[in-house]
Structures are given as structure tokens and as C-alpha cells.
N, C-alpha and C positions, 0 to 999 in steps of 0.2 A: 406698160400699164398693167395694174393687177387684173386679176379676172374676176376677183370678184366687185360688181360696178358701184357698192359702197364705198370699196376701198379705192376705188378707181377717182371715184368724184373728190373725195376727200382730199388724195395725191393731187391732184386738181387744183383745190382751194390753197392749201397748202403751197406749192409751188408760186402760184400767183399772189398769196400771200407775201411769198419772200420778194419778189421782182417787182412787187409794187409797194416794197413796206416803206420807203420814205415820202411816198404821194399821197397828200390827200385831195378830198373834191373841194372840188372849187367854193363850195357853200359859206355861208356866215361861219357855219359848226364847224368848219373844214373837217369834216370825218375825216375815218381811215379811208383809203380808196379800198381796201376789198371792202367794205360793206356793200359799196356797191356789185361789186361782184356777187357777193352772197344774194344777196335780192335780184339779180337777173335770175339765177340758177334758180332760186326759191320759185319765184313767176313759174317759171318755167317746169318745175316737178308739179306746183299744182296747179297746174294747166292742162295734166295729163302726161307729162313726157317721163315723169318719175322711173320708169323702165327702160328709158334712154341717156344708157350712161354717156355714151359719147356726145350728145345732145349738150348733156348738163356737164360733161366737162369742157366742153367749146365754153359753154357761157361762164365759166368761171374764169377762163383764158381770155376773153373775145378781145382785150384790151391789151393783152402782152407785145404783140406784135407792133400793136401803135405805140403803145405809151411808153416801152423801156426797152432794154437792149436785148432781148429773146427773140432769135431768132426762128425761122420759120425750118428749118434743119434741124433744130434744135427742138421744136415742137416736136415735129416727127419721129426724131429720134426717143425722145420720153415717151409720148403720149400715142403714137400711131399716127398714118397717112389722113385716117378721116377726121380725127380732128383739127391736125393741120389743117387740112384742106377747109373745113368749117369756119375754123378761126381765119384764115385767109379769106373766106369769101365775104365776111362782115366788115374788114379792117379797112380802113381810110388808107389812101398813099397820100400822106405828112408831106410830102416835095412838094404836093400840087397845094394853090390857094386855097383859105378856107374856105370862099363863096362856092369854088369849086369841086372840093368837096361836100358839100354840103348838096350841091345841083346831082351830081352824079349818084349820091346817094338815091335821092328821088328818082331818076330815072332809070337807075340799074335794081331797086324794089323788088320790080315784077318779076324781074328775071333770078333772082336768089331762088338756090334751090328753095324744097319745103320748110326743113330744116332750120335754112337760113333766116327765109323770114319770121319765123317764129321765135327765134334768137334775137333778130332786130326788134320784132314786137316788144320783146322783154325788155330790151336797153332801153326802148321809148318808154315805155311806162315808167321805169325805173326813175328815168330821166327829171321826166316831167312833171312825179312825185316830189324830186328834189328841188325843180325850179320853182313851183306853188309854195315848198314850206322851208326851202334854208335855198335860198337860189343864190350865185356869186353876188359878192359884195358887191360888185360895178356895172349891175346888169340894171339899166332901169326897166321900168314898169314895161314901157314897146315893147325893149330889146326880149322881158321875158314873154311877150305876147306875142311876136315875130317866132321864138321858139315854139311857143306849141303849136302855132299853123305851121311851121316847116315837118315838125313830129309828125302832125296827122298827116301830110302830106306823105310822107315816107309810109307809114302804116298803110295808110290806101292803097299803095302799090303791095302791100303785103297780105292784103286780103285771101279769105278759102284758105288755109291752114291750120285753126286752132280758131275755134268759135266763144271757145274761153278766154284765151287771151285778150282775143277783140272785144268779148266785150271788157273786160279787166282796163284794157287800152281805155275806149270808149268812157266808163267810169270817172278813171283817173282824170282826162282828159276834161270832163263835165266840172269835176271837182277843182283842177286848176283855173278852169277857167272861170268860175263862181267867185277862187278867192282873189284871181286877177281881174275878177267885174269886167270881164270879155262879155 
């Protein structure tokens, strides 16, 4: 990883760029899937972490481990131990059921380090900006209303790390659920 942490985050985006460049999100628009990525890292510098490279390059990564064939060795080897270890503590294990993961998510929250939930925080926002205004095609109106209370849920376990974020979260959150008439 470079030492200087512009060029560090960028190497970042970049990489996860390539490992994600034929996925897009799920949404009507199907973006690109790093956009997504860009807007967690973005949340996340002005949220205050902008001086934590290795912060902001987890969240440009947080998804390599799940979504495509990058391994966690491989992390390492590029990026250093603590981002691996970062991007490792947000990732899903894919083997297990989604409801499953989805429960564990919630109740393993609290226990992320600081870091971590501040990462998660970012992905839920991110999230849940995309279910309110381009959400998958096949998601009815519940299905996306069951997603923002499973978000908050998980956020709550993430509380006392970044006062910004929560509220950013909080916001977002009011906002979806205005245009879902929750």
C-alpha cells in the first residue's frame, strides 16, 4: 500500500473497481457496483475519518471478499493486515442462509470494533438511500419496508462511534421512510 493515504485510498477504489467491474446494483438503474463503493468511502471521509486511510480503504473494499473471488490473503498481501482484518470483520459468510445472515449481522453490531461500525453505518446509509430512490426491481413496497427496520436495527447495535454518521444514518433513514409512507 502506498504511504501516501491519497494514493492509498485511490489504489483502493481502483482495485475494487476491477473485481467488481462486471456487477451492478440491484436497483431499476442497475448502476455500476463501485458507485456504491464510492459513497460508503465518501459517508465515511465526511464523517470525519478523511485522515484514516486504512478506514477508507476497508470501505472501498468491504464488499470484495463477499461479492467476488478476492481473497482475504490476497487483501493482505496488497493492502496490509488491518485492512484485511477490517474488510473481514464487516463481510457476510455467503455459505450460511440469508435470514441468517442477516440475524447475525444484528447481533454481532455491538461487538465490531469502532471502526467497524462506522463502516457498517456507511453501507446502511448507502443502502438505504438506494432502496427509497432506485430499490431492485422485485422488491415490493414491505419487502423494502422490512429492509429499513432490519438497517436500523443493525445501526443501533452501532451506536457511540461517529455522531455524524448517526445522525447522516438517522436522516437518510426519515427520508426513506417518508417516500415509503412508513
Amino acid at each position: 500500500m502506498p504511504a501516501d493515504p491519497v494514493l492509498a485510498v485511490l489504489e483502493a477504489l481502483e482495485f475494487a473497481a476491477a473485481r467488481h467491474r462486471d456487477q451492478r446494483r440491484k436497483g431499476r438503474d442497475a448502476s455500476p457496483y463501485i458507485n456504491h463503493l464510492i459513497r460508503v468511502t465518501n459517508l465515511l471521509a465526511a464523517a470525519g475519518a478523511a485522515g484514516d486511510a486504512e478506514l477508507l480503504c476497508a470501505a472501498a473494499l468491504h464488499d470484495t471478499l463477499e461479492d467476488t473471488a478476492t481473497t482475504a490473503v490476497e487483501l493482505e498481501r496488497r493492502f496490509g493486515a488491518g485492512i484485511r482484518a477490517l474488510v473481514e470483520e464487516v463481510t457476510d459468510d455467503k455459505r450460511l442462509p440469508k435470514a441468517q445472515r442477516k440475524r447475525l449481522q444484528v447481533e454481532r453490531a455491538p461487538r465490531l470494533t469502532a471502526r467497524a461500525r462506522q463502516l457498517k453505518i456507511a453501507d446502511k446509509i448507502a443502502n438505504i438511500e438506494d432502496v427509497a430512490s432506485a430499490p431492485p426491481t422485485d422488491w415490493s413496497l414491505e419487502r423494502r419496508r422490512e429492509y429499513l427496520a432490519w438497517a436500523a436495527d443493525v445501526v443501533a447495535g452501532c451506536r457511540g462511534v461517529n455522531p455524524v454518521l448517526e445522525a447522516t444514518f438517522g436522516r437518510a433513514l426519515a427520508d426513506a421512510e417518508r417516500r415509503l409512507g412508513c
